[in-house]
C-alpha positions, 0 to 999 in steps of 0.5 A: 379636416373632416370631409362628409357626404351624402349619396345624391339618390339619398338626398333626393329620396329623403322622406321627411324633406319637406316638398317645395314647389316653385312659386311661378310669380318669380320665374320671370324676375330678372335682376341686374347691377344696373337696376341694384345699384340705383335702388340701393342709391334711392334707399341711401338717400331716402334713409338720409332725408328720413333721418335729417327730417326727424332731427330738425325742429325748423319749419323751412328744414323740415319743408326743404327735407318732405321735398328730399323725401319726396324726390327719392321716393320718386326716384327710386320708384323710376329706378325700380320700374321695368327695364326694357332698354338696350342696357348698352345705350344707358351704358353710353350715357353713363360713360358721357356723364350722365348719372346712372338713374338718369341714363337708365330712364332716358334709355328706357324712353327712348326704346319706348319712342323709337323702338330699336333705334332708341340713339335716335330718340334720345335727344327728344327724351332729354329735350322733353324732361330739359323742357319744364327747367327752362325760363325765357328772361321777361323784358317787361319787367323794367323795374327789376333789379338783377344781381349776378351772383356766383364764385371767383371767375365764372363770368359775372361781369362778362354776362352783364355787359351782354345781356346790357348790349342786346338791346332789349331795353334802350340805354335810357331804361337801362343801368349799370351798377357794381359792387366789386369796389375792393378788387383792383380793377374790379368796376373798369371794365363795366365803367368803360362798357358803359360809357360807351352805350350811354347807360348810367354807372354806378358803384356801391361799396355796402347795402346801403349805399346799393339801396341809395343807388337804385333810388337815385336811378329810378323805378322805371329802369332796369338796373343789372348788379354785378357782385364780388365772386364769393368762395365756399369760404367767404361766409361773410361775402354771402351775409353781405349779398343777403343784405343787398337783396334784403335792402333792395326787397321786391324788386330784387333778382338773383341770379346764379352764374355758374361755369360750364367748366366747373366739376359737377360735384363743385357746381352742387355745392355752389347751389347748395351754397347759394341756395340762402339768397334764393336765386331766381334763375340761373346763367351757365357760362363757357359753354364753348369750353367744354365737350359736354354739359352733362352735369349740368344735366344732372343738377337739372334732372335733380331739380337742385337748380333753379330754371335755366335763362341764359347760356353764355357760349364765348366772350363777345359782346352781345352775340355770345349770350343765347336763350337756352334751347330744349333740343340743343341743351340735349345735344349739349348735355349728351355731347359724345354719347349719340 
């Protein structure tokens, strides 16, 4: 082992040592994990888009990866912007769910709102940026055929029959069609929920038989499809529900029926997944069994969603199906965190 050293007043005086002198510019610069970490996220994700863009020759991937680009540049450039926020209260959303460059930006503008008692303001921060993702149904649209897609169990068919009993449109410009033929007792309950409001039923084993239902029943009606769940592995179940769209052309509606109870990694994927049928909306489900909708939040804030329509908050019918709320969505997405 070989130890050296030089004496300090030596060190100090050395004569050729260049002089250094402080850059003032950096002196206020102050750097932390919170701030790192979702920059070194953006950059990942930027990489990533770059890297897919340049391998693609296909039009519609190269539209949907300058849209990847596009959103992790304006991430990282929220990310990277000044932090003036109290870091505990970003700490509390995070803890709640919420994705960190998301809670770091909320914090931030909630100090901005409300200087001091930013707990106050984060709801109305979150109300504000939940706003522009929410979409009111549209009930003159009476030749509209709705199909309700989504995985195994999320509340398809309960959703329909309550959106069928609200009463937005009478029994006479109204019907019901399933296609869930294959599964035992699949149409029951829609069949019987039907014949007790006088409204027409009608079940359709492939796309052809759909397109010759909706002919029989009309154009001046609005007729709400309930689907088959289909898992990540049923490639063949999605092939058919494009199908159906395409026999029903314009006056097709798709919307995406997720559970408030699925992981937010696994409700991704289903939009990912489902993202071929190009859902129009999106119905979250079972609301009432969970704390938080803070994933939920996320794929909102991510704009990986489709916009919001309806919230399904329990099983009866109609009551438990609400249009969604900018400032009671908040106060469900922060959950415990305020």
């Amino acid at each position: 082992e070989v130890v050296a050293a030089i004496e300090r007043e030596a060190r100090c005086s050395t004569a050729d040592a260049p002089e250094v002198s402080a850059d003032s510019s950096w002196t206020g610069l102050s750097l932390n994990r919170a701030l790192l970490e979702p920059i070194e996220a953006e950059l990942v994700a930027l990489r990533s888009s770059v890297q897919r863009l340049t391998d693609t020759a296909s039009a519609e991937a190269l539209a949907r990866d300058l849209g990847a680009v596009r959103h992790a540049v304006t991430q990282l450039a929220a990310a990277s912007g000044p932090q003036d926020s109290d870091p505990r209260l970003a700490a509390r959303l995070v803890a709640a769910g919420l994705a960190r460059r998301h809670a770091l930006a909320l914090a931030d503008e909630a100090e901005r709102l409300a200087p001091g008692d930013g707990v106050s303001a984060l709801r109305t921060a979150l109300g504000a940026r939940l706003d522009p993702y929410l979409e009111l149904p549209r009930d003159d649209e009476v030749d509209r055929v709705t199909l309700a897609v989504g995985a195994p169990g999320v509340g398809k068919t309960t959703t329909l029959a309550k959106m069928a009993a609200r009463g937005d449109w009478s029994p006479r410009k109204l019907a019901i069609v399933t296609t869930d033929v294959h599964r035992a007792g699949g149409a029951n309950a829609l069949r019987e929920f039907s014949g007790c409001h006088d409204i027409p039923f009608a079940s359709a084993a492939t796309p052809a038989e759909l397109a010759e239902c909706v002919r029989r029943l009309g154009r001046r009606r609005r007729i709400l499809v309930d689907t088959a769940g289909r898992s990540g592995a049923e490639g063949a179940g999605l092939a058919e529900l494009s199908q159906y769209r395409e026999v029903l052309g314009r006056r097709a509606q798709v919307q995406l029926v997720l559970s408030a109870t699925t992981k937010e990694d696994d409700a991704r994927a289903e939009v990912e997944r489902f993202r071929s049928l190009q859902p129009e909306a999106v119905v979250v489900t079972k609301v009432d069994d969970t704390r938080s909708l803070a994933g939920i939040g996320n794929l909102m804030l991510d704009d990986a969603m489709p916009p919001l329509v309806w919230l399904g908050d329990g099983q009866r019918v109609p009551d438990d199906l609400r249009l969604p709320d900018p400032d009671d969505l908040a106060g469900r997405v922060l959950g415990g965190a305020v």
